[in-house]
Biopython code that builds the backbone (N, CA, C, O; Angstrom):
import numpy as np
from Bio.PDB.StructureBuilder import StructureBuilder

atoms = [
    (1, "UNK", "N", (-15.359, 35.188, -64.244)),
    (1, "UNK", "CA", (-13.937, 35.358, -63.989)),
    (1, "UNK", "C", (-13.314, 36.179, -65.118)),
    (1, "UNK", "O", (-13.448, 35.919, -66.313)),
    (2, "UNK", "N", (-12.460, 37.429, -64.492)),
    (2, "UNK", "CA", (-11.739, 37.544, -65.888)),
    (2, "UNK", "C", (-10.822, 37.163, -66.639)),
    (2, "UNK", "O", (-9.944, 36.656, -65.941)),
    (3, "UNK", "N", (-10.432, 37.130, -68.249)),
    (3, "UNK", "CA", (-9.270, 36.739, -68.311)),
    (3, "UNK", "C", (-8.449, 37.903, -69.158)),
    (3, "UNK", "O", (-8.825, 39.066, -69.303)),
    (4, "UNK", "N", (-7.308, 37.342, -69.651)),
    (4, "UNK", "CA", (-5.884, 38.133, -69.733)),
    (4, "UNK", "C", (-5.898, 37.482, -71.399)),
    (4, "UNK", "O", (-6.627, 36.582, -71.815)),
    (5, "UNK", "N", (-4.640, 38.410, -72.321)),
    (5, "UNK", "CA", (-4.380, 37.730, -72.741)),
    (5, "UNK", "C", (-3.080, 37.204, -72.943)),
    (5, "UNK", "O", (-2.534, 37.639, -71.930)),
    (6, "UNK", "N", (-1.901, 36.349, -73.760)),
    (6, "UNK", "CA", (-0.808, 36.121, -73.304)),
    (6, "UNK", "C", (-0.219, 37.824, -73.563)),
    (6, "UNK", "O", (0.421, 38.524, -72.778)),
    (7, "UNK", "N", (-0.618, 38.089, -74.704)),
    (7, "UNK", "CA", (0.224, 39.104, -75.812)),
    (7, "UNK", "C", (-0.074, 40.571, -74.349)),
    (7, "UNK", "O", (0.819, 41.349, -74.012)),
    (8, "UNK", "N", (-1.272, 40.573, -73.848)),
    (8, "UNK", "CA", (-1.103, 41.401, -72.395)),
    (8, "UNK", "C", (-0.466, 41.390, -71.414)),
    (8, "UNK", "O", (-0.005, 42.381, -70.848)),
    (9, "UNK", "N", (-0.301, 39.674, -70.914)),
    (9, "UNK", "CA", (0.978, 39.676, -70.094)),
    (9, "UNK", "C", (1.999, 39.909, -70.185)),
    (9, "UNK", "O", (2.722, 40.258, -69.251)),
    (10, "UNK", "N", (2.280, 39.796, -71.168)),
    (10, "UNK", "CA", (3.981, 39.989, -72.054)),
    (10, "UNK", "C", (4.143, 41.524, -71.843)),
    (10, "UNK", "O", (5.061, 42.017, -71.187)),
    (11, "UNK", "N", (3.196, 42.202, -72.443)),
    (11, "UNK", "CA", (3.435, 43.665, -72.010)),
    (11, "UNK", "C", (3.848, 43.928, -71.207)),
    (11, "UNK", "O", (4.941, 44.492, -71.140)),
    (12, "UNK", "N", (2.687, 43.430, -69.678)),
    (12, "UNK", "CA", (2.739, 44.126, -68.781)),
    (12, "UNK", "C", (3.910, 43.931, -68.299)),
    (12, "UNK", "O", (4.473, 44.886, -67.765)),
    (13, "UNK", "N", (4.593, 42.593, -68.369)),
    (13, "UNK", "CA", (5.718, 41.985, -67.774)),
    (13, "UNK", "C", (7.083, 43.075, -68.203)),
    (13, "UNK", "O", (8.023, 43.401, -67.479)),
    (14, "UNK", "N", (6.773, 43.525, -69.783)),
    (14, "UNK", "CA", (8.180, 44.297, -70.073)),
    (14, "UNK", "C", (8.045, 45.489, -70.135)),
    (14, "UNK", "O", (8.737, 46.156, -70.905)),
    (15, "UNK", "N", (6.804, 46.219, -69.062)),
    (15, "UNK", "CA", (6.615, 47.639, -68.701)),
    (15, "UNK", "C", (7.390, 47.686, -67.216)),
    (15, "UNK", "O", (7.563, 48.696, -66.533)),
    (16, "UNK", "N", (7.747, 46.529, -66.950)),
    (16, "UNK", "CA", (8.046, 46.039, -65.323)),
    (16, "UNK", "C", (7.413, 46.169, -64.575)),
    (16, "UNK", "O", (7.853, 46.731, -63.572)),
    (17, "UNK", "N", (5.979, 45.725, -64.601)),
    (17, "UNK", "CA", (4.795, 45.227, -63.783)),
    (17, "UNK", "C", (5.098, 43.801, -63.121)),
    (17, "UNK", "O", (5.288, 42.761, -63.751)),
    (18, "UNK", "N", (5.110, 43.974, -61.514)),
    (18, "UNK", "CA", (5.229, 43.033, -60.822)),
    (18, "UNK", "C", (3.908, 42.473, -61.030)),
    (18, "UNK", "O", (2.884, 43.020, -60.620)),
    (19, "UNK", "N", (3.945, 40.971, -61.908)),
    (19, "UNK", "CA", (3.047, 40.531, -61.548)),
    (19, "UNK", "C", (2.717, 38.779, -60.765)),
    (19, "UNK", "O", (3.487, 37.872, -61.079)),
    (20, "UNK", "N", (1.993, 38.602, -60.157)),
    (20, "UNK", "CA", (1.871, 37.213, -59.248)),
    (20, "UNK", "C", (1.302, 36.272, -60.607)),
    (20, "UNK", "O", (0.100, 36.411, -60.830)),
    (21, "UNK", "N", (1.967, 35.447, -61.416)),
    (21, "UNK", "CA", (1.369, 34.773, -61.824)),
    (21, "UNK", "C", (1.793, 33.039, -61.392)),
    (21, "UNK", "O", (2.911, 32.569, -61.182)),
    (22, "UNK", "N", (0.438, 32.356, -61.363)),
    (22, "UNK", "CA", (0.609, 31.138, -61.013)),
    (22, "UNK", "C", (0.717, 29.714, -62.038)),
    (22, "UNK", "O", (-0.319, 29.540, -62.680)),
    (23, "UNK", "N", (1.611, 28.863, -62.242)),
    (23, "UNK", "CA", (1.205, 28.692, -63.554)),
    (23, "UNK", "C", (0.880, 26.611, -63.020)),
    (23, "UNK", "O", (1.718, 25.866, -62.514)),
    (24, "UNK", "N", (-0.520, 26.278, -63.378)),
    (24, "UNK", "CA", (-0.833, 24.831, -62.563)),
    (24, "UNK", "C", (-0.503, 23.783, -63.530)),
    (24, "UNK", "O", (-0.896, 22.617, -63.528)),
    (25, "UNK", "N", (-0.032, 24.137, -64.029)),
    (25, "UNK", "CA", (0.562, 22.646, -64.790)),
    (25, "UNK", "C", (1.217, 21.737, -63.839)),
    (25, "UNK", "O", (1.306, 21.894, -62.621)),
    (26, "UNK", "N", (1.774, 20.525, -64.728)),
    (26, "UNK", "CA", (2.486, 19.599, -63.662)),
    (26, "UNK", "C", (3.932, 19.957, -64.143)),
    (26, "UNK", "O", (4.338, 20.310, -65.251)),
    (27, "UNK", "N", (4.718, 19.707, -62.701)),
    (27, "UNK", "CA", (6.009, 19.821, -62.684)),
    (27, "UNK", "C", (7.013, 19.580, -63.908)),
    (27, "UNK", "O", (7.936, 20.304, -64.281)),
    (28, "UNK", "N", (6.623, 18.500, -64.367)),
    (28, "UNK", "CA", (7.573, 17.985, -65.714)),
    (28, "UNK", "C", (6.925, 18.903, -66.834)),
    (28, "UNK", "O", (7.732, 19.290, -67.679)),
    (29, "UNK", "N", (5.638, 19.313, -66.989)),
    (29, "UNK", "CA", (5.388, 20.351, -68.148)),
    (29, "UNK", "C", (6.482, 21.740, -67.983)),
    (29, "UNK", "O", (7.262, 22.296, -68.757)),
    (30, "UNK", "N", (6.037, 21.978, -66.396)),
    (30, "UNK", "CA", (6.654, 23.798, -65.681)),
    (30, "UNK", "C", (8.041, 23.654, -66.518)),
    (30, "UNK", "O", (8.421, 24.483, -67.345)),
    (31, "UNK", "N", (8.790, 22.365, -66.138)),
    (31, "UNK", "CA", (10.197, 21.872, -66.521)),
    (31, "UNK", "C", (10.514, 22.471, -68.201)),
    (31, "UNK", "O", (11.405, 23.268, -68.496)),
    (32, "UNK", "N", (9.797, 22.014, -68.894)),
    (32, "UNK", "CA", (10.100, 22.531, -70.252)),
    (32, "UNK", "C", (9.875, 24.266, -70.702)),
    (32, "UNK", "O", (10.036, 24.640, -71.864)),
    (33, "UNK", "N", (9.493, 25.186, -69.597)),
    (33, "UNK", "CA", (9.740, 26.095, -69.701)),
    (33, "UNK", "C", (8.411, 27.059, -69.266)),
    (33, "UNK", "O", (7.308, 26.871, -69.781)),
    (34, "UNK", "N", (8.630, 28.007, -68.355)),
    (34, "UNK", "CA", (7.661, 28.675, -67.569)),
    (34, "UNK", "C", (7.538, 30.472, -67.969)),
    (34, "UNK", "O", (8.491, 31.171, -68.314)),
    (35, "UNK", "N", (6.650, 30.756, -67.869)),
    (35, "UNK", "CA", (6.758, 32.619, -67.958)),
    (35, "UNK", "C", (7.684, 33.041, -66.479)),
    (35, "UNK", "O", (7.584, 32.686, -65.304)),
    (36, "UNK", "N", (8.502, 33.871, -67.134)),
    (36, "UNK", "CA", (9.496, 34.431, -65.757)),
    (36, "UNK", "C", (9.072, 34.399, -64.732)),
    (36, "UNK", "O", (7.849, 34.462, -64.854)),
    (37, "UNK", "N", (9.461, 34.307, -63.295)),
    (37, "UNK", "CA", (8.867, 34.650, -61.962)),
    (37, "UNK", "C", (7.412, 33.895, -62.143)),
    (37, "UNK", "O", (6.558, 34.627, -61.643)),
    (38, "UNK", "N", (6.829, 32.704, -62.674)),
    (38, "UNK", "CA", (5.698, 32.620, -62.171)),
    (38, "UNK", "C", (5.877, 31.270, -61.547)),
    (38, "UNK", "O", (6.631, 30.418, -62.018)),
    (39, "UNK", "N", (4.999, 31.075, -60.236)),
    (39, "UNK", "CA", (5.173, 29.900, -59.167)),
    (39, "UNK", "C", (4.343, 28.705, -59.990)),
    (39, "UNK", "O", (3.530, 28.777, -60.912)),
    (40, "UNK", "N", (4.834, 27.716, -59.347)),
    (40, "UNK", "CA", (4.053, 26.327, -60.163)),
    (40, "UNK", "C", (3.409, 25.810, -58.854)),
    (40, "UNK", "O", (4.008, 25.564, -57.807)),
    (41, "UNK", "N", (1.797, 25.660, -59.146)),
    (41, "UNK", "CA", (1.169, 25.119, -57.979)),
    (41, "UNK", "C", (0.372, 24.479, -58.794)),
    (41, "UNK", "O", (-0.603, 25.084, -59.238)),
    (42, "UNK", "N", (0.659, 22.877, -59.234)),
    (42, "UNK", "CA", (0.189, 21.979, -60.010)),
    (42, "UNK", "C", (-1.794, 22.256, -59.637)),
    (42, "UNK", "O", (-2.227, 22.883, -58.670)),
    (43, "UNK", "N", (-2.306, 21.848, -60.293)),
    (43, "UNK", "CA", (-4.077, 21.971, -60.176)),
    (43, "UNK", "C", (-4.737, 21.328, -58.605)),
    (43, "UNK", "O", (-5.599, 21.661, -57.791)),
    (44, "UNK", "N", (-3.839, 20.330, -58.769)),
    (44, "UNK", "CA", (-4.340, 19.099, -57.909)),
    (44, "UNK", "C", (-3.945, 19.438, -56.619)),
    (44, "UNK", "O", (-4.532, 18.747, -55.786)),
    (45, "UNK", "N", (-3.012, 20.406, -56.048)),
    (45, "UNK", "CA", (-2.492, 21.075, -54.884)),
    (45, "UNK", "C", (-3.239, 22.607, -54.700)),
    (45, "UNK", "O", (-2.972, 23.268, -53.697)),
    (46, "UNK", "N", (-3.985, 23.015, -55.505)),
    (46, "UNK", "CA", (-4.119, 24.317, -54.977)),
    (46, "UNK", "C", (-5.191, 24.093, -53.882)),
    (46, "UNK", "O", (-5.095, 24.887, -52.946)),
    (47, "UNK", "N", (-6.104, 23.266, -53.802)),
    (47, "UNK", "CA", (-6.732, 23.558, -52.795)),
    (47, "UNK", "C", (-6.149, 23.339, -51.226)),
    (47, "UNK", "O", (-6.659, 23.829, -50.218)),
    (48, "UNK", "N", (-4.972, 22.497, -51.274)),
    (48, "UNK", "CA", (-3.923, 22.472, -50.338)),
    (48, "UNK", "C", (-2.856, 23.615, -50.280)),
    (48, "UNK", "O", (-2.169, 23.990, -49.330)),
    (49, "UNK", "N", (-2.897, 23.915, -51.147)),
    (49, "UNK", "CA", (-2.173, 25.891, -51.361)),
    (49, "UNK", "C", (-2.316, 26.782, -51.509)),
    (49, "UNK", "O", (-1.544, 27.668, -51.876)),
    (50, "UNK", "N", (-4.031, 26.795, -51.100)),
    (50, "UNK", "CA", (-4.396, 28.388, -51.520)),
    (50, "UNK", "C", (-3.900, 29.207, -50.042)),
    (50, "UNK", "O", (-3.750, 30.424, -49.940)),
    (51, "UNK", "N", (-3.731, 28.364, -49.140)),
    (51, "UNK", "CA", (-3.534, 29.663, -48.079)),
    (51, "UNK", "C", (-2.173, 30.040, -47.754)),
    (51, "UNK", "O", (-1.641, 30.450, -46.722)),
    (52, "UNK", "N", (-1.510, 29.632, -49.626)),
    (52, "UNK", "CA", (0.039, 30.762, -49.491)),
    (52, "UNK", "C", (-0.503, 32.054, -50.301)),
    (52, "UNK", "O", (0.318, 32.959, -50.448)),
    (53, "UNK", "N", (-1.739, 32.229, -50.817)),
    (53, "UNK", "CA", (-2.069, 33.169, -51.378)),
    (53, "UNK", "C", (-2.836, 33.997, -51.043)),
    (53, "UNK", "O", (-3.811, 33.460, -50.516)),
    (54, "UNK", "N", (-2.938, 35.448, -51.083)),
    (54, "UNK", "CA", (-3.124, 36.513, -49.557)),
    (54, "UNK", "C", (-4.651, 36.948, -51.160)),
    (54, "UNK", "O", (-4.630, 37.242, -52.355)),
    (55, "UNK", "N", (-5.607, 36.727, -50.167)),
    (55, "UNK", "CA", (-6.896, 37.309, -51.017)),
    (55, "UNK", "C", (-6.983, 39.017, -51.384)),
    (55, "UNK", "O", (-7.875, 39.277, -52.190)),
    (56, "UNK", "N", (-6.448, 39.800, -51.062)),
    (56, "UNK", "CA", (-6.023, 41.184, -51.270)),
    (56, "UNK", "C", (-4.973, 41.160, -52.786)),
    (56, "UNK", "O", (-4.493, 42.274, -52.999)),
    (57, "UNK", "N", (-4.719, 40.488, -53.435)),
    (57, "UNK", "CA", (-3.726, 40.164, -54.396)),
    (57, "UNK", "C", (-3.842, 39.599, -55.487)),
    (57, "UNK", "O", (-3.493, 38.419, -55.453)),
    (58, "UNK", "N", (-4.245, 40.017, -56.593)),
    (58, "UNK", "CA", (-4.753, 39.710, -57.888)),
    (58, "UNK", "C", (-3.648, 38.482, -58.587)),
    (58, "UNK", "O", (-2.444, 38.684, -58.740)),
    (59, "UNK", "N", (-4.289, 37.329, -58.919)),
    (59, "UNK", "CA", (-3.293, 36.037, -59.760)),
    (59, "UNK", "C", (-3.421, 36.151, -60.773)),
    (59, "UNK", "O", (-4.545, 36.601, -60.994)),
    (60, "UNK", "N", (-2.703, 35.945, -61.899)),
    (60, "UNK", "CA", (-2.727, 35.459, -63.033)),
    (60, "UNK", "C", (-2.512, 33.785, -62.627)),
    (60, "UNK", "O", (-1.663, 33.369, -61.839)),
    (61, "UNK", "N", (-3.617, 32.863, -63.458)),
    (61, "UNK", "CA", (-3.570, 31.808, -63.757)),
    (61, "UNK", "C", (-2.700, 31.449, -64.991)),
    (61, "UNK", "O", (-2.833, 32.229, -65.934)),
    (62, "UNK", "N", (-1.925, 30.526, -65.150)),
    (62, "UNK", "CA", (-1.872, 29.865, -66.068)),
    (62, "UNK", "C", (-1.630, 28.455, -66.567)),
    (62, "UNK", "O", (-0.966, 27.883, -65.703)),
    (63, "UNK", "N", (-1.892, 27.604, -67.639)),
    (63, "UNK", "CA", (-1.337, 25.817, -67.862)),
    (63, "UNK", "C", (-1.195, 26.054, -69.315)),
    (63, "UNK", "O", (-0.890, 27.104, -69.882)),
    (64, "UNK", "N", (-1.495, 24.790, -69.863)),
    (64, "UNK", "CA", (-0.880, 24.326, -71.438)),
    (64, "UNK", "C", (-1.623, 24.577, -72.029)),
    (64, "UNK", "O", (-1.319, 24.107, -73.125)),
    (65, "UNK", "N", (-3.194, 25.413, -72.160)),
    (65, "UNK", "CA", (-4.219, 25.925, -72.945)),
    (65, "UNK", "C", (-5.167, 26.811, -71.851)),
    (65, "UNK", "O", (-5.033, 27.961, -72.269)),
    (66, "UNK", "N", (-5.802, 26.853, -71.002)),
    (66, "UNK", "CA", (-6.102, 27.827, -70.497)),
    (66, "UNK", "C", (-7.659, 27.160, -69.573)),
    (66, "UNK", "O", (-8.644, 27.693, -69.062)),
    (67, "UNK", "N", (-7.202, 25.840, -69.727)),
    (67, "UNK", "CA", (-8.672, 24.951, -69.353)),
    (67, "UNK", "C", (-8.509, 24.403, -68.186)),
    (67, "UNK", "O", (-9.455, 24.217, -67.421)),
    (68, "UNK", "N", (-7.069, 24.024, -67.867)),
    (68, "UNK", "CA", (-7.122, 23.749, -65.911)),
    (68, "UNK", "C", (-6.817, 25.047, -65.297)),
    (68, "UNK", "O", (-7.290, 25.255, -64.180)),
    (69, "UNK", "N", (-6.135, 25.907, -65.828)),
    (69, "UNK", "CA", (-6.595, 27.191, -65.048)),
    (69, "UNK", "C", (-7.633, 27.682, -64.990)),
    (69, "UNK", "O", (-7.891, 28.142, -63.878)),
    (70, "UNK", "N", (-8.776, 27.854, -66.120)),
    (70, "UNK", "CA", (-9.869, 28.333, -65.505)),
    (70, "UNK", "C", (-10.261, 27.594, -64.389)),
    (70, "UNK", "O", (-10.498, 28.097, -63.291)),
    (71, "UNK", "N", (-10.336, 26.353, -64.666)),
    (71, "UNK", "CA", (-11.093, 25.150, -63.033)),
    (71, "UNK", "C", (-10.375, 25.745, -61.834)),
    (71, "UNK", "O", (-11.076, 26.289, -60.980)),
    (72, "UNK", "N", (-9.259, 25.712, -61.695)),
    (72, "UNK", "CA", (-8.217, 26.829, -60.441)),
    (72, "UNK", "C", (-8.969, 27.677, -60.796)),
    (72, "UNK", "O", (-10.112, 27.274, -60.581)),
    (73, "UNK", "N", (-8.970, 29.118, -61.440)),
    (73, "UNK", "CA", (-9.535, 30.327, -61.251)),
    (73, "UNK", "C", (-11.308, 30.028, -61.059)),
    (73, "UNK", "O", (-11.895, 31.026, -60.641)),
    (74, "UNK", "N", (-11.867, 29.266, -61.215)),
    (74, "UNK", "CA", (-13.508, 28.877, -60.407)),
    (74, "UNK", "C", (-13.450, 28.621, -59.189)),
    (74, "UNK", "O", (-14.064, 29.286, -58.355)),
    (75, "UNK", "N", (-12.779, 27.721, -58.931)),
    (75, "UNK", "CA", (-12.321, 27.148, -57.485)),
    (75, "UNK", "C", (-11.625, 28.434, -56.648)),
    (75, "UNK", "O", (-11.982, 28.333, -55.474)),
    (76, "UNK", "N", (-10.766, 29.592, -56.838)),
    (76, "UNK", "CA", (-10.171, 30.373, -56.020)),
    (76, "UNK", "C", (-11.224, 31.086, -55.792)),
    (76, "UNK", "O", (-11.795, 31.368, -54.738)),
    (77, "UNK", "N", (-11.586, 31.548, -57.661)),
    (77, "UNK", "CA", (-12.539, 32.982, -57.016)),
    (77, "UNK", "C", (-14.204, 32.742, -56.099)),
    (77, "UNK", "O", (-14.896, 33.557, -55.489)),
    (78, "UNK", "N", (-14.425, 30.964, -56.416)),
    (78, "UNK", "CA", (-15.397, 30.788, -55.312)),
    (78, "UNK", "C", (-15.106, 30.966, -53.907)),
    (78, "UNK", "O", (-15.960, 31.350, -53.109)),
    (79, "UNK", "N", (-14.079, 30.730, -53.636)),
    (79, "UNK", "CA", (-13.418, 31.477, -52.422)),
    (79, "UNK", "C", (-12.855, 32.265, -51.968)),
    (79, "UNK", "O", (-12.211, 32.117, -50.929)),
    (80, "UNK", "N", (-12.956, 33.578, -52.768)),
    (80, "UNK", "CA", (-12.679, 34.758, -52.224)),
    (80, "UNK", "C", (-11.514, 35.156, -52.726)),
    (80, "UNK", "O", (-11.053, 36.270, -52.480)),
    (81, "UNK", "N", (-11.143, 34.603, -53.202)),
    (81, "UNK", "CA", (-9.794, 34.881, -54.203)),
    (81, "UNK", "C", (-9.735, 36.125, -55.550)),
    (81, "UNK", "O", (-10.787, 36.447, -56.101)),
    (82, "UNK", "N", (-8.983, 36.472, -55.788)),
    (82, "UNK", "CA", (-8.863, 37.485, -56.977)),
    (82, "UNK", "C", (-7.664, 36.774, -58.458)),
    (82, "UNK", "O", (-6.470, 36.488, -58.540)),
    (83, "UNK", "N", (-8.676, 36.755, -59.251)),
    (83, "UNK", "CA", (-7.866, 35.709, -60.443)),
    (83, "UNK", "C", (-8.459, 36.226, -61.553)),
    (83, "UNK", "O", (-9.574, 36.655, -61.853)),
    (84, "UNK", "N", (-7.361, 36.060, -62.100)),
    (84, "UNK", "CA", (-7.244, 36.489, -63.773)),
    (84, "UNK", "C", (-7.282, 35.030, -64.415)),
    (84, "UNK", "O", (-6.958, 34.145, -63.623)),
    (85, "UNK", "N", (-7.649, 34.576, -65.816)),
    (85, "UNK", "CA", (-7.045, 33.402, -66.317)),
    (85, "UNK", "C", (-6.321, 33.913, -67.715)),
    (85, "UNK", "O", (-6.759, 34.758, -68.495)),
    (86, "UNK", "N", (-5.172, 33.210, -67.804)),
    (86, "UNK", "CA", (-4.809, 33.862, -69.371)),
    (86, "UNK", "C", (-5.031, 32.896, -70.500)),
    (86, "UNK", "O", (-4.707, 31.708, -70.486)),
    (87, "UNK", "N", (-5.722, 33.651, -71.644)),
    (87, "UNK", "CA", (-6.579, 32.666, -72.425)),
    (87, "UNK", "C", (-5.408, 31.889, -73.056)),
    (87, "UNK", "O", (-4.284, 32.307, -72.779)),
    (88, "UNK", "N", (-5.519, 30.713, -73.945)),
    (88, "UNK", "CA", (-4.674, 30.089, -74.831)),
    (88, "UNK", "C", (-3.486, 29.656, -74.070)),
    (88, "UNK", "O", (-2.511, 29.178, -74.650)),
    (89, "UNK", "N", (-3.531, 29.802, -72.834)),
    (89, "UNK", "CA", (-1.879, 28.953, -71.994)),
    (89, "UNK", "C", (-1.036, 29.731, -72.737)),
    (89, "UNK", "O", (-1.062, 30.800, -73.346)),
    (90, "UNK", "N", (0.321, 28.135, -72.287)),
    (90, "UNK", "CA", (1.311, 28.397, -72.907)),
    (90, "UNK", "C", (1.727, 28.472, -74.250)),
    (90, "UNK", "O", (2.683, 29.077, -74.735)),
    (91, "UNK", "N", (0.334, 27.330, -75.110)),
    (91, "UNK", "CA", (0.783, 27.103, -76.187)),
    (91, "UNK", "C", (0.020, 28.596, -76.968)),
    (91, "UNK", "O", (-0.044, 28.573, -78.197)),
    (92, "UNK", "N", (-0.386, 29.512, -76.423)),
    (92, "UNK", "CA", (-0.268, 31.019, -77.257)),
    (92, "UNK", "C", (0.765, 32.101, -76.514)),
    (92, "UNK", "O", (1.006, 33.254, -76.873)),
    (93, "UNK", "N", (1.253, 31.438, -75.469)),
    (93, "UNK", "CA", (2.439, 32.322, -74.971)),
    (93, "UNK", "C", (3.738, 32.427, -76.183)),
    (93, "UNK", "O", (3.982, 31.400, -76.816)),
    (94, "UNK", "N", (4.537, 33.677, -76.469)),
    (94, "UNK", "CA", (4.895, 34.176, -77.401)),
    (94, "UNK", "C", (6.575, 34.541, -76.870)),
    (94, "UNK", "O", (7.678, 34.506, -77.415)),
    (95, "UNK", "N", (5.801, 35.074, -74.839)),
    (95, "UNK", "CA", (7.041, 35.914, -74.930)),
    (95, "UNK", "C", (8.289, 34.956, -74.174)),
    (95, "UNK", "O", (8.424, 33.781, -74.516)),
    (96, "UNK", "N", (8.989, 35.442, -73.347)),
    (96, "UNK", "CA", (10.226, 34.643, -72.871)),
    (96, "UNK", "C", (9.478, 33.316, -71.989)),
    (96, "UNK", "O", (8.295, 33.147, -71.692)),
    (97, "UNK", "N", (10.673, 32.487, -71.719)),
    (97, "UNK", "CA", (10.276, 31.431, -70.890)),
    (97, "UNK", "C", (11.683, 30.953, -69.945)),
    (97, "UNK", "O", (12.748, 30.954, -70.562)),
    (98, "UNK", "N", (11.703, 30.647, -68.829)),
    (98, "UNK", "CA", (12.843, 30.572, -67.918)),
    (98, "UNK", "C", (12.632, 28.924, -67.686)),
    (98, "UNK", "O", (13.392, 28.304, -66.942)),
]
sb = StructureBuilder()
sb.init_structure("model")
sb.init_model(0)
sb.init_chain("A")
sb.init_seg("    ")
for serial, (resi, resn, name, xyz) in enumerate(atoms, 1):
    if name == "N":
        sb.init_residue(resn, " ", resi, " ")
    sb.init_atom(name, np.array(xyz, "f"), 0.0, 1.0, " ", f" {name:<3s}", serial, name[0])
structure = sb.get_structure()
């Protein structure tokens, strides 16, 4: 699988690159603060939610270190999915948070 890193997303985000990122934490973590525009599809739901996600369409993963997203990004890309993981979560995320 590949991964990202935060200090790359941040870029890409303020080159204004639309990007799909997913971030699986749980709700009350998302709550204390998320990377802009990214959807919260807790770990434990994606396999009940992967079919809001169109396999033609590259994800950024993300959680609170970068270790339940990889398990999501194993689990998608065993199924045909296209996923990024971004290393170090949130706690090496740097840039804004909504």
């Amino acid at each position: 699988m590949k991964t990202i890193t935060p200090k790359e997303v941040e870029e890409r985000l303020r080159a204004g690159e639309s990007l799909r990122i997913i971030d699986v934490r749980e709700p009350d973590e998302v709550a204390a603060g998320k990377i802009p525009g990214a959807v919260n599809i807790p770990l434990g739901l994606i396999e009940f939610r992967m079919h809001e996600l169109d396999k033609k369409k590259e994800y950024i993963l993300v959680c609170r270190s970068g270790g339940r997203s990889g398990r999501a990004g194993e689990f998608l890309d065993s199924r045909g999915y296209r996923v990024v993981n971004m290393t170090g979560g949130m706690l090496a995320w740097e840039g804004p948070v909504e």
